[in-house]
C-alpha positions as MATLAB code, in Angstrom:
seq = 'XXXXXXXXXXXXXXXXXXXXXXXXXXXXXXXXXXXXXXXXXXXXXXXXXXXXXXXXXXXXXXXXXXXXXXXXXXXXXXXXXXXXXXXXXXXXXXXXXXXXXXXXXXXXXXXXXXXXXXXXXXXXXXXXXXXXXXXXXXXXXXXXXXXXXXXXXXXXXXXXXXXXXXXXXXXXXXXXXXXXXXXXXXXXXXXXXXXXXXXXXXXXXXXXXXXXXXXXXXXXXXXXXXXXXXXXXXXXXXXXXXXXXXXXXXXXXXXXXXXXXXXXXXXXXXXXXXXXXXXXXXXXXXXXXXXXXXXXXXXXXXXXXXXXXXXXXXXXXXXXXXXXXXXXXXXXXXXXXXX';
ca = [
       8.274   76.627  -57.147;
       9.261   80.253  -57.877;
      12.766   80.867  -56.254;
      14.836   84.690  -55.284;
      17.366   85.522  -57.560;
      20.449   85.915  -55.964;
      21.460   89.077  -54.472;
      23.692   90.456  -51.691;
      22.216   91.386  -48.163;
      23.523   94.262  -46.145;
      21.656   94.686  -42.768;
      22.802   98.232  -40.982;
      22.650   99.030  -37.358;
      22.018  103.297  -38.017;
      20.098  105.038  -40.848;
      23.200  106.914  -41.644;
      24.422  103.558  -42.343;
      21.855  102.366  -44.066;
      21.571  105.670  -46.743;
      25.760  105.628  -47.329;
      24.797  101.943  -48.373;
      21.841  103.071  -50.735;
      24.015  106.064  -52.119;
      27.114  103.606  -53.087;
      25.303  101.085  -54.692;
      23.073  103.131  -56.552;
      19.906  101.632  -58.406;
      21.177   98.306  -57.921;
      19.898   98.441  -53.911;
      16.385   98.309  -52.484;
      15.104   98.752  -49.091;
      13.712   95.809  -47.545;
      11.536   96.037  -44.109;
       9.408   93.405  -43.750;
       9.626   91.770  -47.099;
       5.801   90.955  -46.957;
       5.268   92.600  -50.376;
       9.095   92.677  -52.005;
       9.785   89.058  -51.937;
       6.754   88.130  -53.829;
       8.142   90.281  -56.368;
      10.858   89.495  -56.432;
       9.659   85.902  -57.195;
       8.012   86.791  -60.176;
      10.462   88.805  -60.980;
       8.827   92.180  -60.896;
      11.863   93.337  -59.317;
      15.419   92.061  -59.310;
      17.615   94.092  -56.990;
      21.192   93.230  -56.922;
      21.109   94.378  -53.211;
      19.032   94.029  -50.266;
      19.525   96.529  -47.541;
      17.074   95.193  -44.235;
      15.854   98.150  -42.145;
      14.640   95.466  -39.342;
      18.207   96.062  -37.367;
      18.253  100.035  -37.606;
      18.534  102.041  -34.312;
      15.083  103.935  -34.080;
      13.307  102.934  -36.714;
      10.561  101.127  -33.897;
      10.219  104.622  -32.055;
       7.158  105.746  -30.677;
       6.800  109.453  -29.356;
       3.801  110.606  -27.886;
       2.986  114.116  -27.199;
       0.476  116.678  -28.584;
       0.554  114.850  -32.117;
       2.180  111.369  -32.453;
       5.271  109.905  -34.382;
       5.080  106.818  -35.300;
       8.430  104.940  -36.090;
       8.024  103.900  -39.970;
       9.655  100.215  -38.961;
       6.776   99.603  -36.349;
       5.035   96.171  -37.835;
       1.213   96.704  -38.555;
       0.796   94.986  -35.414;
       2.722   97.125  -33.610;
       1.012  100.232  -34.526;
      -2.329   98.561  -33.632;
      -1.017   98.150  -30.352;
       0.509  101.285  -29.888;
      -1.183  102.856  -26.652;
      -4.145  104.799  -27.282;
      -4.418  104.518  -30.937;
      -7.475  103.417  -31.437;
      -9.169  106.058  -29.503;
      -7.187  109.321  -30.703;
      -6.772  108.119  -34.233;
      -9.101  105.667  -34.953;
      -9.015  105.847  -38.896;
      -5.687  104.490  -39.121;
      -6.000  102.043  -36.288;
      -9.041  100.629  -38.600;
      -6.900  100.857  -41.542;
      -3.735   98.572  -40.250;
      -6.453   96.406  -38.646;
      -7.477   95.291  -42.174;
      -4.144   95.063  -43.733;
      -3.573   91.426  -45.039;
      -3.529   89.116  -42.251;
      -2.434   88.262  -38.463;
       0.674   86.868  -39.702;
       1.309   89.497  -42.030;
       0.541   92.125  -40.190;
       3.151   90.742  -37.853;
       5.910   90.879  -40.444;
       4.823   94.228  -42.594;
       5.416   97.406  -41.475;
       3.842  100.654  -41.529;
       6.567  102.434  -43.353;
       6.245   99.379  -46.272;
       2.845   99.327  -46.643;
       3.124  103.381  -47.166;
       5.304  102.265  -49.865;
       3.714   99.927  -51.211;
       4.157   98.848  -54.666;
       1.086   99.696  -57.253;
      -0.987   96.604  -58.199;
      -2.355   95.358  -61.534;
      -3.806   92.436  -62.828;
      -1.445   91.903  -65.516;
       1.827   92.873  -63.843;
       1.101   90.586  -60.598;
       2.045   87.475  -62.738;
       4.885   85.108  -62.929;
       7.788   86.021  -65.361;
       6.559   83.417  -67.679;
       2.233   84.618  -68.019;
       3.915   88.298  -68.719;
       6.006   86.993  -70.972;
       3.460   85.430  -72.874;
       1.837   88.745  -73.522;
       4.886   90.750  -74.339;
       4.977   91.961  -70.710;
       3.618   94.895  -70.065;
       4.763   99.157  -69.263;
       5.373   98.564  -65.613;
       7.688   96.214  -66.520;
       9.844   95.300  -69.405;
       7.115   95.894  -72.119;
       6.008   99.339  -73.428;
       2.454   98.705  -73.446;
      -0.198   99.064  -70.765;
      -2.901   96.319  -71.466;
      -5.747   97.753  -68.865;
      -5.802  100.788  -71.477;
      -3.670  100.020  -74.798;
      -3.935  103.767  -75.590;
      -2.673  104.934  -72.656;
       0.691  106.793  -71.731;
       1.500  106.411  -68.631;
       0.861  102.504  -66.528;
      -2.255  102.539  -64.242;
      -1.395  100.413  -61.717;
      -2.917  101.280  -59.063;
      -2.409  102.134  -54.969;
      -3.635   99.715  -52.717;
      -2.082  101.190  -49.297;
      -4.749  100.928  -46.433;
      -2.516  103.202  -44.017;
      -2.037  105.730  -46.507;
      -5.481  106.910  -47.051;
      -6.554  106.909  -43.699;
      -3.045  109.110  -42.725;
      -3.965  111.606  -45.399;
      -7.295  112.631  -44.057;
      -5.803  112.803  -40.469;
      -3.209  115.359  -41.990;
       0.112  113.384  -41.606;
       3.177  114.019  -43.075;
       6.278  111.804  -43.042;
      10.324  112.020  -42.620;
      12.780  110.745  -45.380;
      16.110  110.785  -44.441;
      19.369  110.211  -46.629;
      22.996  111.303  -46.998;
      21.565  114.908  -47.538;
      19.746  115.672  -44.609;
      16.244  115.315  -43.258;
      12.685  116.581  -44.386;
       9.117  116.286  -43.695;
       6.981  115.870  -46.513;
       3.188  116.023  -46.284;
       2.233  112.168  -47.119;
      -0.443  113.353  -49.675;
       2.761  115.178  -51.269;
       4.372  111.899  -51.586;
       2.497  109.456  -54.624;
       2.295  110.731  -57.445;
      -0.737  109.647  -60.205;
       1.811  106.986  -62.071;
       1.846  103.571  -61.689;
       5.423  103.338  -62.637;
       6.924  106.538  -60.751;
       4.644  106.390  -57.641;
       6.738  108.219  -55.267;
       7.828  111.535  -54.916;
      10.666  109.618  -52.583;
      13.962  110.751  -53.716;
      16.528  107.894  -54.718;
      18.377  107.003  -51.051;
      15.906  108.357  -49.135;
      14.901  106.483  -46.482;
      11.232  106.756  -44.579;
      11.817  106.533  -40.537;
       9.005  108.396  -39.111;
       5.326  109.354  -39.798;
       4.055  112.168  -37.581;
       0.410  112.679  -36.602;
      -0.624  116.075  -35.710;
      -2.811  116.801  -32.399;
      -6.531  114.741  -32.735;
      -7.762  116.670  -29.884;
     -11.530  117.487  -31.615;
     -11.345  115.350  -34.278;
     -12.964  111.966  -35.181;
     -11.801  109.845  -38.001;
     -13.062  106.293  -39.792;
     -11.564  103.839  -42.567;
     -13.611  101.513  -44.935;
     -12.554   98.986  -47.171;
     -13.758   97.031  -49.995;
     -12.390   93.484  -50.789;
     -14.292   90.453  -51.953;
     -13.169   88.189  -48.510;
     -13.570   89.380  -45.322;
      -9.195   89.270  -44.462;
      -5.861   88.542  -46.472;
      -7.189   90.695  -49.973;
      -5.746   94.239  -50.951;
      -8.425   96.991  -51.064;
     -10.567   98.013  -54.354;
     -11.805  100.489  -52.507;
     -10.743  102.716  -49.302;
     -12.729  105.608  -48.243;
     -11.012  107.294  -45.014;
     -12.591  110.307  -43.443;
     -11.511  112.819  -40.740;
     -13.941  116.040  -39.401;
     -13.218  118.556  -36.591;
     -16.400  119.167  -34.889;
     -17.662  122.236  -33.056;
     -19.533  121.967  -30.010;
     -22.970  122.196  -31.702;
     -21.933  118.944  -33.701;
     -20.997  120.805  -37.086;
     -18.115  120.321  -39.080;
     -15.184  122.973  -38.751;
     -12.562  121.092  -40.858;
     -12.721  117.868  -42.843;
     -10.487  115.523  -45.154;
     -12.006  112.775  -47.039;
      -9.129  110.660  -48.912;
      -9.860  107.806  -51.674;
      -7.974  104.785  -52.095;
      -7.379  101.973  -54.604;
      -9.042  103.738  -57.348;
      -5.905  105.699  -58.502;
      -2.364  105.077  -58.972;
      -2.073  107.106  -56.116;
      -4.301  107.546  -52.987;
      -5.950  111.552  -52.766;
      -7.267  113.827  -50.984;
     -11.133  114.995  -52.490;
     -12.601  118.193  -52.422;
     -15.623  116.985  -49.861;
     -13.318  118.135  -46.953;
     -14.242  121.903  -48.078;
     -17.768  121.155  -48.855;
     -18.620  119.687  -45.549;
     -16.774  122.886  -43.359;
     -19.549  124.584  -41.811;
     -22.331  122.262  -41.864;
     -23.912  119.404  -40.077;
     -24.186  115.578  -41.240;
     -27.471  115.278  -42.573;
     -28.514  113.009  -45.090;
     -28.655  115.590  -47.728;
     -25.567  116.607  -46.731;
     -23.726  113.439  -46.664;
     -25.126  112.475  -49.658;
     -24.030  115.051  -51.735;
     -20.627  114.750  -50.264;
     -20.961  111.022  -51.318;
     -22.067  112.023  -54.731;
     -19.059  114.537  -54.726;
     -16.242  111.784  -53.924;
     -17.646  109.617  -56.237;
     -16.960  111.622  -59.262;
     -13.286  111.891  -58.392;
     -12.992  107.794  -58.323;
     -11.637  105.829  -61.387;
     -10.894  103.108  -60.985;
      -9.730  100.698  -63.758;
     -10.471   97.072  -64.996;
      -6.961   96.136  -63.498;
      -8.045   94.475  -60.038;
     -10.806   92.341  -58.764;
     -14.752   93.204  -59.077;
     -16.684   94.797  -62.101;
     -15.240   97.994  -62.842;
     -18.171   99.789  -63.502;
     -19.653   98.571  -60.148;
     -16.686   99.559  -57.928;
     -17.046  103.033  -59.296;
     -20.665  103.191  -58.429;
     -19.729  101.657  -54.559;
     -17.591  104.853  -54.034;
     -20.913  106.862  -53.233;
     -22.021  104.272  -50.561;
     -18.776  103.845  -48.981;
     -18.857  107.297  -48.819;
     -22.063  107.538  -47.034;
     -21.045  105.032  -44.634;
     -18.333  106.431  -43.490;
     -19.706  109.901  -42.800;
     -22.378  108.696  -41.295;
     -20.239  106.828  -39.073;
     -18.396  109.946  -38.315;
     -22.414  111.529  -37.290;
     -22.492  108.264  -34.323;
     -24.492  106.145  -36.262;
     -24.288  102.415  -35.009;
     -22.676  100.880  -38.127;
     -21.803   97.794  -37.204;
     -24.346   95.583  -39.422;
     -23.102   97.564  -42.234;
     -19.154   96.569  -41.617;
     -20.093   92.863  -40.785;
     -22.316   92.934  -44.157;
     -19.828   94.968  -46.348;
     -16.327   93.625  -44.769;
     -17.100   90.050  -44.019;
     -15.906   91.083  -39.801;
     -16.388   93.907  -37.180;
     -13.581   96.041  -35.660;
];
């Protein structure tokens, strides 16, 4: 049985509370929301904080404010946020995306703010203290070398967010608050390409809202690759987002990658698609075109060289999604389960 390490556990009723707390005990404290993803690691002892400060008491940190955009409270549970009114019809993308997060039960307990953060995932640093140990540990942690590439640098961990992807291509930005003051920061501004130093997230900074902008015109859509069909983190997630025009072509687009990266990106299909219609020539050079910015690394499940080559068709599904194509035999085939 793999037991916590101790540590103390401070639970704040205000975010100004809850930074003064991060800012006095320095690196020693970590924020803890739904603990879905830090008490595992904590476990195996990826991460031994001295300090736990819970966010799941903090005044506002559930808020949802609906107007021309949308703010979304960055303590809302997955479930909550696939709940929240309307959604699923004015921002479909990321209601797909937190419908495929983990599990019922998890989705209960995680929140949208903590997945956002989510630590980066690799093969050989999501092991008990004692398998790393055995192999000198590795970069992310403790060791100094990084065994997917023994050459390289910098760790490649990598993202595996499902919310994050499908918020970048709707254009959403988040806030991070902390004994400084307030500000927003678009969320494709906020990962960097490091498995190690993911975050742009200043140290006390604390995320409480992500806001949407207006959806009025646009469509959006989020696929994911996993081996089952529920429960498994993404080796793959393609979300895209278009503005149409009344004629049915494309005035604006984003199409983001996941799970391929240490950090989930924006690609440069978005300006390749403005101005033209979803045809199959089109989509499929957009497909070819988002492919070539994927690589992904022999650090998580499925043959390496196969998930790169799956980018293109993921791609394609989602666009053509995005055209009205009826693909619900592809997401029952591909995700094991229809939305």
């Amino acid at each position: 049985m793999m037991r916590l390490p101790w540590f103390r556990f401070e639970s704040p009723r205000s975010v100004a509370e809850a930074a003064r707390i991060l800012e006095g005990e320095g690196p020693g404290a970590v924020l803890i929301a739904g603990g879905t993803d830090l008490l595992p690691n904590m476990k195996r002892r990826q991460q031994a904080p001295q300090v736990l400060v819970s966010l799941s008491r903090v005044e506002g940190m559930k808020a949802v404010e609906d107007g021309a955009g949308l703010t979304l409270g960055g303590g809302l549970t997955l479930a909550e946020v696939i709940g929240t009114a309307g959604l699923r019809a004015r921002y479909p993308g990321l209601w797909q995306a937190a419908s495929q997060v983990a599990t019922a039960q998890l989705r209960n307990m995680g929140t949208l703010g903590g997945n956002l953060c989510l630590d980066t995932r690799c093969s050989y640093y999501d092991q008990n203290h004692e398998w790393r140990k055995a192999i000198g540990f590795c970069m992310k942690r403790d060791g100094e070398t990084c065994w997917v590439a023994t050459a390289s640098k910098r760790c490649l961990a990598v993202s595996s967010t499902d919310c994050a992807p499908a918020l970048i291509a709707l254009g959403a930005s988040v806030r991070l608050e902390s004994t400084a003051g307030e500000r927003d920061v678009a969320l494709a501004d906020l990962y960097r390409n490091d498995g190690i130093d993911y975050l742009t997230r200043r140290p006390g900074e604390i995320l409480t809202r992500v806001l949407l902008p207006d959806a009025a015109e646009w469509t959006s859509t989020y696929w994911k690759l996993r081996r089952r069909g529920s429960f498994d983190f993404p080796v793959l997630g393609v979300a895209a987002a278009a503005k149409l025009a009344p004629d049915g072509s494309i005035t604006e687009a984003r199409v983001a990658l996941g799970a391929v990266s240490s950090h989930p990106f924006l690609t440069r299909a978005g300006e390749f698609l403005a101005g033209k219609r979803l045809t199959d020539e089109v989509i499929a050079e957009a497909a070819r075109m988002v492919a070539s910015r994927a690589k992904p690394m022999d650090n998580t499940d499925f043959d390496v060289y196969w998930r790169k080559e799956v980018v293109a068709e993921f791609t394609g599904y989602a666009l053509r999604e995005r055209r009205g194509d009826d693909m619900d035999a592809v997401r029952l085939r591909t995700a094991r389960r229809t939305l």
